[in-house]
N, C-alpha and C positions, 0 to 999 in steps of 0.2 A: 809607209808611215806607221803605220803598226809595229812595225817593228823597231824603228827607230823610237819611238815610245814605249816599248818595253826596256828597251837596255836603257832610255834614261831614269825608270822607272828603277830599275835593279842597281844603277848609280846612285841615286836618291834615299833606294835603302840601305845601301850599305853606308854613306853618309851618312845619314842619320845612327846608324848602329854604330858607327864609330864615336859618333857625338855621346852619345848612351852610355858606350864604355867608357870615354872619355869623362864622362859625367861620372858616373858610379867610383870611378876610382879616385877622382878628387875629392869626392865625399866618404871613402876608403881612409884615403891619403890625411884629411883633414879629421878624421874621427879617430883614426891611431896616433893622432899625434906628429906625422910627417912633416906636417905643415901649420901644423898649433903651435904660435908663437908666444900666445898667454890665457892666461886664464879671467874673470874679469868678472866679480861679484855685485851684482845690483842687486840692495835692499829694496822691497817695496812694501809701504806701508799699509796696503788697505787690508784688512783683517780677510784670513783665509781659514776655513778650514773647521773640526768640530773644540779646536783649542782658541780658535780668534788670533792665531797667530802670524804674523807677520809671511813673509816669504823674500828668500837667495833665489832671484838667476843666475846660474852661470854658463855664461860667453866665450866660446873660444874663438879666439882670432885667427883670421888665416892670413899667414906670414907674406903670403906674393898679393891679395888681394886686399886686406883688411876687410872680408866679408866678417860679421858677427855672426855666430848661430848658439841655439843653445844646447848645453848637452843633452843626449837623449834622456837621461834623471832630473833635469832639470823642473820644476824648482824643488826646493827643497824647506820646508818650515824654518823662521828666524830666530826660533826656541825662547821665540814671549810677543808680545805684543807691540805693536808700534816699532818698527826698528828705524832707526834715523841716522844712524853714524857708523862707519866702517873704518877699520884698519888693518893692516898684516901685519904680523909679527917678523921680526929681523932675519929668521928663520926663510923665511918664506915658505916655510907648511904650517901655519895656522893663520885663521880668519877667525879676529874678536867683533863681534856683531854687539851695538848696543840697540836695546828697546828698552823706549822710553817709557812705556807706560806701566811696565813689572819692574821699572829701574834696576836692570841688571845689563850684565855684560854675558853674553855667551861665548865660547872658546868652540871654536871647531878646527879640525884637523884635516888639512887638505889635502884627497888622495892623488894618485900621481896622474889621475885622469879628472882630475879638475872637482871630484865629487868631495861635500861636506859633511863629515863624522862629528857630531857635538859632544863633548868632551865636558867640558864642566862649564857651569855657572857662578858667579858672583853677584852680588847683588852692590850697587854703589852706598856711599854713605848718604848721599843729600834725594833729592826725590826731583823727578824728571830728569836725568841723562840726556843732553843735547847733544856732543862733542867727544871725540879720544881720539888720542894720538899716541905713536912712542916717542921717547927720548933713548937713547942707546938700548938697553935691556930691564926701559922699564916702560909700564900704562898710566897714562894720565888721562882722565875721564873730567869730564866739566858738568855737574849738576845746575838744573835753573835754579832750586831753592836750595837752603843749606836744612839741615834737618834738625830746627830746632818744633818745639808743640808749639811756637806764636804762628810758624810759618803754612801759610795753606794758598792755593789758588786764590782763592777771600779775602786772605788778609798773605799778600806778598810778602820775600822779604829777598836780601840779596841770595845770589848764586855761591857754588863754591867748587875746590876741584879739589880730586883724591888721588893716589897714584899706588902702583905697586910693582917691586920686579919681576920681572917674568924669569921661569926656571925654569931651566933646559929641557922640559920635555914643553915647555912655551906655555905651560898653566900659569896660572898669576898666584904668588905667594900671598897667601890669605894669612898666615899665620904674621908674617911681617909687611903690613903694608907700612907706607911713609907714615911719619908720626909726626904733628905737628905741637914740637914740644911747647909752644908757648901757648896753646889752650889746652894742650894733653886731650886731644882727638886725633883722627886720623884725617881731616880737610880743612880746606883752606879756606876761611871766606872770602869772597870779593867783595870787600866794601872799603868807602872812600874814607882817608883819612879826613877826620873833621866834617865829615857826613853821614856817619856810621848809618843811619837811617835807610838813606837811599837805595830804590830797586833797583841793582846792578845786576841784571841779567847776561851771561855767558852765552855767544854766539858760534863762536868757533874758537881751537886751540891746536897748536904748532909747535914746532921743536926744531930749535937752531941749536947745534955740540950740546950742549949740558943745559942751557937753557931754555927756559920753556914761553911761552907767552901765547898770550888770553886774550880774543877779543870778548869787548862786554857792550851792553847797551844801557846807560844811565835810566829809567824812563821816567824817574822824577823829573831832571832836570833838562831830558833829549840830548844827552851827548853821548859820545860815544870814547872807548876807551882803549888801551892795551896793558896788561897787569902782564908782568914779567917775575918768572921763580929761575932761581939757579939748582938743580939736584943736586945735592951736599953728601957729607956721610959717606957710609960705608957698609955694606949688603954686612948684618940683617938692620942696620941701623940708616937707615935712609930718610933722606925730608926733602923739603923742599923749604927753599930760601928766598924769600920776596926779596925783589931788588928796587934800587932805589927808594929805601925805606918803606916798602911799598904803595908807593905814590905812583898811581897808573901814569900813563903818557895819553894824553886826548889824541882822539882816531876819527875826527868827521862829528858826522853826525849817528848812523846807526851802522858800524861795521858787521859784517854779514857771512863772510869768508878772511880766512886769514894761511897764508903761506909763506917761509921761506927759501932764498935759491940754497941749491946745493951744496954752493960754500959756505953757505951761512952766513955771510957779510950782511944780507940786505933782508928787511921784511915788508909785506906786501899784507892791506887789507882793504879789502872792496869795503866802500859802503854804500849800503843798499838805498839810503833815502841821498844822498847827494850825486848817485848818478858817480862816482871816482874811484879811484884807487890810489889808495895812500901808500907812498914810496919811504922807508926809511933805511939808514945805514945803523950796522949793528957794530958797537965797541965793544974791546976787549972784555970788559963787566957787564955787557948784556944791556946796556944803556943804547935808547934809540936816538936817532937824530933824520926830520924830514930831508927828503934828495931836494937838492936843486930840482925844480918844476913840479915837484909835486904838490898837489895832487895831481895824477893825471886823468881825461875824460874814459870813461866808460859809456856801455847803452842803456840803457832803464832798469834800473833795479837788480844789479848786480847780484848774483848771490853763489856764485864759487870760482877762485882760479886757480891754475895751477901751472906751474912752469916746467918747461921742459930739462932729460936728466944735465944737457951741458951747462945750463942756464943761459941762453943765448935767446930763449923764445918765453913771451907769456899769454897766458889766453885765459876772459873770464868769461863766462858763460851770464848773461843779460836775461834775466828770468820773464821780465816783462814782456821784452819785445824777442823771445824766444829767436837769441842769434848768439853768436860767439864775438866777442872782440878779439884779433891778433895784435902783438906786440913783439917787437925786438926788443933784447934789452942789451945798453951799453953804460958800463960802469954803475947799471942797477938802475940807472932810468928807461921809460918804456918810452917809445914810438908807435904810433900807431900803424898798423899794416895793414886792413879791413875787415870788414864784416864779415859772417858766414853766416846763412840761417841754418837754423836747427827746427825738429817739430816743437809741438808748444809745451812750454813754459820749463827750459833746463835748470836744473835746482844744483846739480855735482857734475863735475867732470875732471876726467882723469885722465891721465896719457899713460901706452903701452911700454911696460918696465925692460921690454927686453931687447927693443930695437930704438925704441925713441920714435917711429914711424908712426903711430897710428894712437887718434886724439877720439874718446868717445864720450859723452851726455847723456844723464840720464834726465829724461822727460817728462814731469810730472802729470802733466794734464791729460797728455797724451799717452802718456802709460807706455813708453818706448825708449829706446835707445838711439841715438845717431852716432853713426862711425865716420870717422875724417882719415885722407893721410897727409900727412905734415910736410910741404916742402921745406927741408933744413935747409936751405938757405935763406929763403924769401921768406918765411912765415904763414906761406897762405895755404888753406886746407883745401880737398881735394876730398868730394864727400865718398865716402865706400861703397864700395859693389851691393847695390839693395838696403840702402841705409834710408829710412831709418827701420831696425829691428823692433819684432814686437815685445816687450816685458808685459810683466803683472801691472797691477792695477797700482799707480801711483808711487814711483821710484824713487827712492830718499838721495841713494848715498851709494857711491860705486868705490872698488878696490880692487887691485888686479897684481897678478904673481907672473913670472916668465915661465915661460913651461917647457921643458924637454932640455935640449945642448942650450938653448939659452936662459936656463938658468943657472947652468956649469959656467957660463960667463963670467 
């Protein structure tokens, strides 16, 4: 007996040291990059540090598992306060971070191991930065007030948005932002024809080909909106052109996220107080028109979706009741597919840019991340290896780059 308990003893170790090895090398493997299929930037908001600055997680994904972990650097300061809204450049080596609370945009330069180099700052024209997006090879930013001296927290007034091209080394052209000849400024306001008054506050902003569109939140009147610019001109002479004489399109009641699919045919915006998601078709002039069934049902208090890269799938993250909604989508209408819970309360969520595979959340309350993988045909997720991951303290806004041979893709 003794003996036969040694040698299974000496089975067990080596089993185990195999497991070891086996362990160490996929954490090898997924640290160089073998197996890091993207990179995946989560702002969080709660002030860190002797500047009260913001903080970047970044997440690399593992290509066979969709485990999230963070880099060994990881985080990294948001180079100002309050950061709330994320995008990448066309490039895919820069991450423009905005913070709200120094109303500026930071630029950072994404190494080829996922880590952020801050490169320059701008600061927007209006005061609180909510929102940025690009449109081809430019940034469009959505201020809550517009910056005139009546405007303050006290005394509200509308939103407004600003834009500028970006130039090839992906810094934003401060010398030529858009010019908005018809007040000889450089932003737009958002206010309602024949109601100039009203606090029309900017929620979220999107880009379908050259066109751009704004969701807003009326809160004079509690409606909700979509303000639509076409980019005009010609680099260093660039604008923006309100369409449809700019007479917004009603959106619900308080729209809350706003996305279009890939071809840009069709636009999509959760609202947050009706529980829906409003479905529209996009015309050659950038004119919306609701889908047949829309709106369609959401979970409570919607507040981000985003569709997948073939446009075949959408999912909005339900902030209330901390779950995801799934969607197919055919001819631009959605079906529902089910439920998924997530930790509490998902504010963004984003899908992996380089495989289409893997769906993650950042979590506000809960101060984390959940990773999913995507069944492509069915819609339904499939939560990740040790999901949900830990972040910083109160996660705004996620953005993610493909990393390695998938981003030679």
């Amino acid at each position: 007996m003794p003996m036969k308990f040694n040698k299974s003893g000496q089975l067990f170790l080596v089993a185990a040291a195999s497991l070891g090895v086996a362990t160490a090398l996929t954490a090898c493997d997924q640290l160089t990059g073998t197996l890091t299929v993207d990179f995946v930037y989560v702002s969080s908001a709660r002030a860190a540090g002797p500047n009260n600055y913001g903080e970047i997680d970044v997440f690399e994904i593992n290509s066979q598992s969709g485990h999230m972990r963070q880099i060994p650097t990881s985080p990294f300061p948001s180079g100002g306060r309050n950061p709330v809204a994320e995008v990448v450049a066309p490039s895919d080596g820069t991450l423009y971070v905005v913070n709200q609370d120094d109303n500026s945009i930071v630029q950072f330069t994404i190494g080829n191991d996922g880590k952020l180099y801050p490169q320059n700052t701008v600061n927007t024209p209006g005061v609180f930065p909510v929102a940025v997006t690009t449109s081809g090879s430019n940034l469009i930013v959505a201020d809550t007030y517009q910056p005139l001296p009546s405007c303050s927290t006290l005394a509200p007034c509308a939103g407004s948005i600003a834009a500028w091209p970006i130039k090839s080394d992906d810094s934003l052209d401060r010398q030529h932002p858009f010019v908005n000849t018809s007040l000889e400024t450089n932003y737009w306001p958002l206010t309602l024809p024949g109601n100039s008054s009203d606090v029309v506050t900017p929620t979220a902003i999107t880009a379908a080909g050259s066109n751009v569109f704004v969701a807003a939140y009326d809160s004079t009147s509690s409606a909700g909106y979509i303000f639509a610019f076409a980019v005009t001109g010609a680099a260093p002479n660039l604008s923006l052109t309100p369409l449809n004489n700019g007479v917004p399109t009603p959106a619900g009641v308080h729209p809350s996220a706003i996305t279009a699919d890939p071809g840009g045919a069709h636009l999509y915006a959760t609202d947050y107080s009706a529980n829906k998601v409003l479905a529209f078709s996009i015309d050659a002039n950038g004119g919306l028109a609701p889908l047949s069934g829309s709106p369609f049902p959401t979970g409570n208090a919607p507040s981000a979706i985003v569709i997948d890269a073939r446009g075949q799938l959408a999912y909005v993250a339900n902030s209330l009741d901390s779950t995801i909604t799934g969607y197919t989508l055919s001819s631009g209408a959605l079906k529902t597919v089910a439920t998924f819970a997530t930790d509490t309360q998902p504010v963004a969520i984003g899908i992996d840019p380089a495989l289409n595979q893997y769906l993650f959340t950042a979590n506000f309350l809960a101060n984390t991340v959940s990773g999913f993988s995507i069944d492509a045909t069915s819609g339904q997720l499939l939560s990740s290896q040790f999901s949900p991951f830990k972040a910083n303290a109160n996660p705004t806004a996620v953005a993610a780059i493909p990393h390695g041979s998938a981003a030679k893709k």
